[in-house]
C-alpha positions as CSV (number, residue, x, y, z in Angstrom):
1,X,127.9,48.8,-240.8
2,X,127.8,45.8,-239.3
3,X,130.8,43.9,-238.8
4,X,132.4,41.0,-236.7
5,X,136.3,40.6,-236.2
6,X,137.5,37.3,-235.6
7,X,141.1,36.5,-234.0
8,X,142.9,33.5,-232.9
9,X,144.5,32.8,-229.4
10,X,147.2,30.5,-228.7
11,X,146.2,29.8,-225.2
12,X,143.2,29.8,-223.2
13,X,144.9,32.2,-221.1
14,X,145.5,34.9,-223.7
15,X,142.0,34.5,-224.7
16,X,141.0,35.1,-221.4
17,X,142.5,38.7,-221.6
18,X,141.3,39.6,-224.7
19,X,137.4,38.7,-223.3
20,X,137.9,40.0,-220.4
21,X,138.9,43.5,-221.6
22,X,136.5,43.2,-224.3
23,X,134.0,43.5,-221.1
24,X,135.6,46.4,-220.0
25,X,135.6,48.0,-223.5
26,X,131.5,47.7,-223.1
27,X,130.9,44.8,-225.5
28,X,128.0,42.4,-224.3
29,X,128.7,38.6,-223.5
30,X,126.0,38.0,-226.4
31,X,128.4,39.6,-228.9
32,X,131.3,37.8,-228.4
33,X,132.5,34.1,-230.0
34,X,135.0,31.5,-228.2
35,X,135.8,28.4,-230.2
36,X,138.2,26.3,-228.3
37,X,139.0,22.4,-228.8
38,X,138.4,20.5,-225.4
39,X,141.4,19.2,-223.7
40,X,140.2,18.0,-220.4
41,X,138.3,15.2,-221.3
42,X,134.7,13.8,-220.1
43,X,135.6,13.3,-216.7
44,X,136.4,16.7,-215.8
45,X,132.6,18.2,-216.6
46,X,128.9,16.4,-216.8
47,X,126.8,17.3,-219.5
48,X,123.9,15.6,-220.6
49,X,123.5,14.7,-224.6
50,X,120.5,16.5,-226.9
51,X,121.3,16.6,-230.0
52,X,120.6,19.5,-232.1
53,X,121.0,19.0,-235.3
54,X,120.2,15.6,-236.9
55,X,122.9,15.8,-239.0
56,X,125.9,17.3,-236.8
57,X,126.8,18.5,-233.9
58,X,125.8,16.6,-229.9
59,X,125.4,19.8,-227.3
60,X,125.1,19.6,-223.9
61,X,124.5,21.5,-220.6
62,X,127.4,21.9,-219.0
63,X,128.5,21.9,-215.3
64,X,131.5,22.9,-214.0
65,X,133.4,23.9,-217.3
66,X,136.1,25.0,-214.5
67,X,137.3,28.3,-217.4
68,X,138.4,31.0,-215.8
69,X,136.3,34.4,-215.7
70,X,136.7,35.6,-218.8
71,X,135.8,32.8,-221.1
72,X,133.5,31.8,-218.3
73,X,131.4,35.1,-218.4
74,X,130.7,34.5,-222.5
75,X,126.7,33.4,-223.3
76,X,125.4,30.4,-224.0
77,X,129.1,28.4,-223.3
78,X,128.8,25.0,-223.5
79,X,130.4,21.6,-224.7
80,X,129.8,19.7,-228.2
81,X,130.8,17.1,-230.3
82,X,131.4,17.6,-233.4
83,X,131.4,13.9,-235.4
84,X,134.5,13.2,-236.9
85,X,136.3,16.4,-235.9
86,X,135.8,16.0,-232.1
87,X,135.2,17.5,-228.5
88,X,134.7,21.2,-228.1
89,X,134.1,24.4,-226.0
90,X,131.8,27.0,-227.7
91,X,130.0,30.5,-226.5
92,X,127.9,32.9,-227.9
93,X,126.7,33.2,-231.6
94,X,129.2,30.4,-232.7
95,X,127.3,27.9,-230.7
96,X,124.5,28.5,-232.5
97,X,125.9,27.9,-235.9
98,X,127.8,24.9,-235.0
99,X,124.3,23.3,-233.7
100,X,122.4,24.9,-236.3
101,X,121.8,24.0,-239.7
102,X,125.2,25.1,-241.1
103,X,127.0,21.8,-239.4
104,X,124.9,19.7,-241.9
105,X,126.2,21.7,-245.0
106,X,128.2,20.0,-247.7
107,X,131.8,20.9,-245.7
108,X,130.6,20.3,-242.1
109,X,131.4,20.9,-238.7
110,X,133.0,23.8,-238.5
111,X,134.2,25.3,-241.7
112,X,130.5,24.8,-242.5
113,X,129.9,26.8,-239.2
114,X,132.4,29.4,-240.2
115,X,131.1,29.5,-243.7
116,X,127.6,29.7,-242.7
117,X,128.4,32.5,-240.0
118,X,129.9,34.7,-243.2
119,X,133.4,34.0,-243.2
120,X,134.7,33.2,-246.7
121,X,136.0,30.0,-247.6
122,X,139.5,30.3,-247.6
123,X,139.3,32.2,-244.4
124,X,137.3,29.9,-242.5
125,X,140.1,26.7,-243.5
126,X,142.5,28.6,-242.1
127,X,140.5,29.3,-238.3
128,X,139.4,25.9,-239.1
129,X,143.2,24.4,-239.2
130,X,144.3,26.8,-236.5
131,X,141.5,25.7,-234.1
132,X,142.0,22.0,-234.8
133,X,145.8,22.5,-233.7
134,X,144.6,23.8,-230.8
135,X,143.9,27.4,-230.7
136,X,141.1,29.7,-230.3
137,X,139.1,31.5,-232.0
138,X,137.5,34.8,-230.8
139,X,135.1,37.1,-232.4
140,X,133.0,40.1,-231.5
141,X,129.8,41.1,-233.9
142,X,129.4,45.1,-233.5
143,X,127.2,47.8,-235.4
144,X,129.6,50.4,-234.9
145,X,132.7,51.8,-236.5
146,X,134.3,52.9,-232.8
147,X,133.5,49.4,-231.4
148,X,134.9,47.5,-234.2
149,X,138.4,49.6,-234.0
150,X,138.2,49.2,-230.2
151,X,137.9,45.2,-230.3
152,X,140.7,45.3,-233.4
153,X,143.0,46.9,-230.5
154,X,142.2,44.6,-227.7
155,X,143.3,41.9,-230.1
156,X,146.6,43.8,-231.3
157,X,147.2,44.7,-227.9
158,X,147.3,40.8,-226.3
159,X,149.0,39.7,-229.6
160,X,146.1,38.0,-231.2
161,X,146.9,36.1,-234.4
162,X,145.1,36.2,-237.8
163,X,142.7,39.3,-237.2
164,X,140.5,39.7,-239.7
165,X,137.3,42.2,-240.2
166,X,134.2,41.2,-241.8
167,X,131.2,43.2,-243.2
168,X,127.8,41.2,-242.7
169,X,124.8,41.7,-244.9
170,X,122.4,43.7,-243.5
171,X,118.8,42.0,-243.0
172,X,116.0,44.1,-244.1
């Protein structure tokens, strides 16, 4: 079945841990989510503007993120804007969704990211409010039973909040 498990970190250090022994559990950087707000302001990275979607979210290629090993080894991290919500830190499949078409939906930014990624509604409000107070949110997509258990106790174990499991529709 496959699944991805979602979590919320308080700090960027404790999310940190949890990537870094989701690497030595065997997941793959392209399987893992980070979703952070940006605290350090423009000065402390260049990125140059493209926009991806005309209706949402600016992306750029980063340099110099400074993020430690862990969050710093995930795919695709880079920095976006999302209008009217603000400056952010994304990796893996969640980058994706927030420059993809699910940032022009009728709720926007990220719920509409969430939502569009498979997270219910109510769900997705809650990472949404979490995130915008300044946590972050963490998820690993996996096709197996053992994997999903094993990233479900990486989270318990570094005392990840609001883990949740979801099943994704299988495309066929």
């Amino acid at each position: 079945m496959n699944a991805s498990i979602y979590c919320t970190a308080r700090t960027v250090e404790q999310a940190e841990r949890i990537v870094l022994e989701l690497k030595q559990a065997g997941f793959l950087s392209d399987d893992i989510s980070a979703l952070l707000p940006d605290r350090r302001g423009t000065r402390d990275f260049a990125h140059e503007h493209n926009t991806k979607a005309p209706e949402g979210a600016t992306t750029g290629g980063v340099v110099g993120l400074g993020l430690g090993a862990g969050l710093g080894w995930l795919a695709g991290i880079g920095a976006l804007a999302i209008p009217g919500v603000g400056p952010f830190i994304a990796a893996g499949p969640i980058m994706a969704a927030l420059g993809g078409a699910a940032v022009g939906t009728a709720t926007g930014g990220i719920l509409g990211a969430l939502v569009g990624m498979g997270i219910p509604e109510f769900e997705a409000k809650r990472y949404d409010a979490k995130i915008r107070e300044g946590n972050i949110l963490i998820s690993v997509h996996t096709e197996d039973g053992k994997q999903r258990d094993a990233a479900r106790d990486v989270f318990k174990r570094n005392n990840a909040d609001d883990i949740a499991t979801r099943s994704e529709a299988s495309v066929g």
